[in-house]
N, C-alpha and C positions, 0 to 999 in steps of 0.2 A: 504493500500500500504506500503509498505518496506520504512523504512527511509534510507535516503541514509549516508553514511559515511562521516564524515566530511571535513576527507581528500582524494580527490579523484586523482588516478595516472593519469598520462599523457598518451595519446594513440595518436598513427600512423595510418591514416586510408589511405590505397592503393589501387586504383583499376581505372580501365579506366570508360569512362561514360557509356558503354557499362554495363557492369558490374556493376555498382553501379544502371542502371536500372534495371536492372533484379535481383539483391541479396538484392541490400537496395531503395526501391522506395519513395516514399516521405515519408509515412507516418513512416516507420521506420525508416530511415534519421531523421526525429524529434524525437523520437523515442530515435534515438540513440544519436543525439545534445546534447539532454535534461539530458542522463545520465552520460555527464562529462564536467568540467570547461575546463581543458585543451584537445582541441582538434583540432590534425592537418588534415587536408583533402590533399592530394596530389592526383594527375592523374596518372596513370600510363599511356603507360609504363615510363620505368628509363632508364638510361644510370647506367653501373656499377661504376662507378665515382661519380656521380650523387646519387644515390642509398648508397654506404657509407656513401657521403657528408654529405646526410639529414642525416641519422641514428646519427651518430657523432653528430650533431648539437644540435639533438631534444633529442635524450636517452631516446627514450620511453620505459616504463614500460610494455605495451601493443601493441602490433600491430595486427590489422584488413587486413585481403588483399583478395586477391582472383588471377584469375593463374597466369597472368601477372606480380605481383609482383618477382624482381629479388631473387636471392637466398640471402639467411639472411649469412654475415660473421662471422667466428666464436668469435669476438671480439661482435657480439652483447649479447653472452650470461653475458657479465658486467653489466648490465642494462635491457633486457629485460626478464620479467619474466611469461607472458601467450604470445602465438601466435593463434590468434581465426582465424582460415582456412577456407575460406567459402564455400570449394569444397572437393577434395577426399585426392588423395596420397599426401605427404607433404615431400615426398622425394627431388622433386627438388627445394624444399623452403628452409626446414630447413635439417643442417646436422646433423649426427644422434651425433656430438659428442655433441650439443646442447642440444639434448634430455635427454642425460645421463646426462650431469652435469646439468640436474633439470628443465630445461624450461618445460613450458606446455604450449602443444599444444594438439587442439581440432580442429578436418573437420565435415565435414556434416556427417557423421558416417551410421547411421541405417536407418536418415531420409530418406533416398534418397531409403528406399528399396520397396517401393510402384513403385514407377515409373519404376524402374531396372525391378520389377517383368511383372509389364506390358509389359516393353518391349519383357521380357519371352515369353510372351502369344504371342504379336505380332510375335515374330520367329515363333514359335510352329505351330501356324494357318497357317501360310506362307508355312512352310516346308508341312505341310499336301496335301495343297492344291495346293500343285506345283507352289508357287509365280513364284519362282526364275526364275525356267521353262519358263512360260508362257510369264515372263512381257519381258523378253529377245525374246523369239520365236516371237511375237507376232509385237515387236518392230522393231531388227531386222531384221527378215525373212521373217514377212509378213503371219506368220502362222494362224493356228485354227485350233482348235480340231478336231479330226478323230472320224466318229460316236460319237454313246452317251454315251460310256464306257473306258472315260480316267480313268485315275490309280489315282484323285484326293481321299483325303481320310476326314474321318470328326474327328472331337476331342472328340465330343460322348462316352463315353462309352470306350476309348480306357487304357491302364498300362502305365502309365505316374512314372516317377522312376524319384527320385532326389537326387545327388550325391552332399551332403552336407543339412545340415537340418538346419542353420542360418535364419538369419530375411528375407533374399530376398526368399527364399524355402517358409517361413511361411505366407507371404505375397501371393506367388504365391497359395500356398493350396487355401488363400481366394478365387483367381478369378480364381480357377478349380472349383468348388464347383457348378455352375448352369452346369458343363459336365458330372457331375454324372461319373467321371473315377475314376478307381482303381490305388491309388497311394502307392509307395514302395520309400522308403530311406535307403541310407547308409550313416551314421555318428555316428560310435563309441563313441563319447565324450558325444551326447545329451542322456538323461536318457529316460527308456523305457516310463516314464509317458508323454511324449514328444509324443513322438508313439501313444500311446493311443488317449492322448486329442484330435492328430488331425485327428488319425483314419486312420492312415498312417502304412503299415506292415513294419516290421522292416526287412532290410536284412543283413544278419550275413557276407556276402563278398560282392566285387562287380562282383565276378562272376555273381553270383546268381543276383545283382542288373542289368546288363547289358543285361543279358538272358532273362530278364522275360519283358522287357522296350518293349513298342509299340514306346515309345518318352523318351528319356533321357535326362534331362534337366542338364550340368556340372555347378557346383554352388562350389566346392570343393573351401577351400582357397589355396592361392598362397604362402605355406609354402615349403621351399626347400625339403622336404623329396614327393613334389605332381609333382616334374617337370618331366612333360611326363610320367606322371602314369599311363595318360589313352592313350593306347599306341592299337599296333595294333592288339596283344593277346584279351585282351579287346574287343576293336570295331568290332572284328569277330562275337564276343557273341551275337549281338544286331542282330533282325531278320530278315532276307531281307522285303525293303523298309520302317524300320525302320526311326525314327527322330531322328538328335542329333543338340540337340542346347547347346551354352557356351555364357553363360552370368556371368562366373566368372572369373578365369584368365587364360589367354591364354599362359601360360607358363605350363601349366598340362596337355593338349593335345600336343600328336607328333603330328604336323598338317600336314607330309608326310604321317604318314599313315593312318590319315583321309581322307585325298585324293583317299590314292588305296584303300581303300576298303569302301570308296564312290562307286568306278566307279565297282568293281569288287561286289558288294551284292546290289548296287541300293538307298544305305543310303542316306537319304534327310537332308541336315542342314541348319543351321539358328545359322550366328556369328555375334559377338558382340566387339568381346574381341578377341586378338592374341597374340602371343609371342612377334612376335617384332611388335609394332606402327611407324607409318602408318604402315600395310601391303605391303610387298615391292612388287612391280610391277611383279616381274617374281616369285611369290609365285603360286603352284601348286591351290591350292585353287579359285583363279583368271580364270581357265579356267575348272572350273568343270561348266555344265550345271543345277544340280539337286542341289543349293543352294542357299540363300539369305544371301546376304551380305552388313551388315552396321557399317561406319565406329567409332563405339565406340558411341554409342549414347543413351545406356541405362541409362543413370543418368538423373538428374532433368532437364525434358524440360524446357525453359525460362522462360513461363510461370507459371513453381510451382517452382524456384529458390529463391522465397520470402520464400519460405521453411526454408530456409535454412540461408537467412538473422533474421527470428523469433526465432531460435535454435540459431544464435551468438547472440542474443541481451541476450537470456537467461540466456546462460552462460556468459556473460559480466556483466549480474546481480549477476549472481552467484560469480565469483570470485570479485564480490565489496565486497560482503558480506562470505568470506570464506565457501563457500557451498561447497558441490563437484562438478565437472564439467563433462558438459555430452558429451561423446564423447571422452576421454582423449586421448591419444596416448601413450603407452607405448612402450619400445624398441621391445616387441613381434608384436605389433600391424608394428609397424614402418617397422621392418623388413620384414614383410608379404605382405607389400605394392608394387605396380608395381609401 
């Protein structure tokens, strides 16, 4: 085992019980006791009053939190020098002029792309099989199928296309793999050996990549040059009764014209993610029939959010002992963030 440093910094630990059940449960709460003398536990939530108060008081070197914690002021960058995040964007935590003057901060990063990916899968099946459809009609209207020849479809064997080729794409390749589908991507930056290994064709546009999709899965990052790329030029390509699922960010789909040519080719979808959170009420989307819609729930169900409590303790190992830390945030990553 690593010996520990002699002189250990002081750390801010924040989070409601909520939360501290589900990211740090007992055994990593000793765990994580065990690896510092000075250590504060507070409950969230805070009052913003409250929330300086402490900061000022304690000057921690480190702070632990998760969502509920208030936004960090910019007077903490005097003193605090990691921020270990134990969830996703860290935009409404920290500001980014923190980040530039040197803090470090780390989220759940890549951990979390197993479960995202599932949730992929869970849309994808959905859209096939006319969830959206059905569990609505059924509810309700009071419906049931007409003869034996609905339009329901199987995952089998069908051109499954993923538009971004990152960890949650490479994660989802794994649990396509018992549907024996022929899968296609577009993402210019990953090298052709990428392609290969996973046996994935490469598509040189996304013309080509939305033309040839039985199922389009949007995974593309939420970098300013992607807002509303996939627009309605686009979404024509894909082929009647076509899937389109976004489980990446929903600032890269016009979602008006996901809608009309929803209704106008028959395209089935399966969301995750939108432009603006919550989904405002009178969002065209809301009353399409041929969709399944869930409100932001692709990340670590509760139950595997110890995930993500074992990746902070790691890195809280790590920055004891100057290692590098996994997850970092840099002003690209930061600004890429919803």
């Amino acid at each position: 085992m690593t010996q520990k440093p002699t002189s250990l910094p002081a750390i801010l630990v924040v989070m409601t019980e909520q939360e501290k059940v589900e990211f740090m449960p007992p055994d990593l709460e000793a765990r994580l006791r065990g690896m510092f003398a000075d250590l504060t536990w507070v409950e969230a939530p805070l009052e913003e009053d409250q929330w300086h108060k402490l900061l000022d008081q304690k000057r921690p070197e480190i702070l632990l939190c998760a969502w509920e914690t208030p936004p960090l002021p910019l007077s903490a960058g005097e003193y605090l020098k990691f921020c270990c995040f134990l969830c996703g964007s860290v935009r409404k935590l920290v500001p980014r002029e923190l980040v530039e003057g040197g803090l470090k901060v780390t989220n759940w990063g890549a951990i979390v792309s197993n479960t995202v990916a599932e949730c992929s899968l869970l849309l994808i099946l959905c859209a096939l099989r006319r969830v959206g459809n059905w569990s609505v009609a059924m509810r309700r209207d009071g419906k049931w199928k007409s003869g034996r020849h609905p339009d329901t479809l199987s995952l089998f064997g069908r051109r499954v296309a993923l538009h971004g080729l990152g960890s949650i794409s490479r994660e989802l390749v794994k649990l396509l793999k018992p549907f024996n589908v022929q899968l296609s991507a577009y993402s210019p930056s990953v090298p052709d050996e990428t392609f290969q290994e996973l046996n994935i064709r490469r598509c040189e546009s996304l013309e080509d990549l939305f033309s040839t999709a039985d199922v389009l899965v949007e995974l593309a990052p939420g970098k300013p040059a992607n807002h509303h790329l996939v627009g309605e030029d686009l979404l024509k390509l894909l082929p009647e009764q076509a899937v389109f699922v976004n489980l990446g960010r929903g600032m890269v789909v016009d979602e008006a014209a996901l809608a009309r040519v929803s209704q106008q080719r028959g395209l089935h979808i399966g969301l995750d993610v939108y432009q603006d959170e919550p989904l405002p009420v009178d969002s065209p989307l809301r009353g399409l029939d041929n969709i399944t819609l869930l409100p932001h729930l692709g990340g670590p169900t509760p139950d595997r959010r110890r995930d993500c409590g074992e990746l902070c303790l790691e890195n809280l190992e790590n920055y004891l002992h100057d290692k590098p830390l996994i997850n970092l945030i840099d002003l690209g990553i930061y600004d890429r963030a919803t």
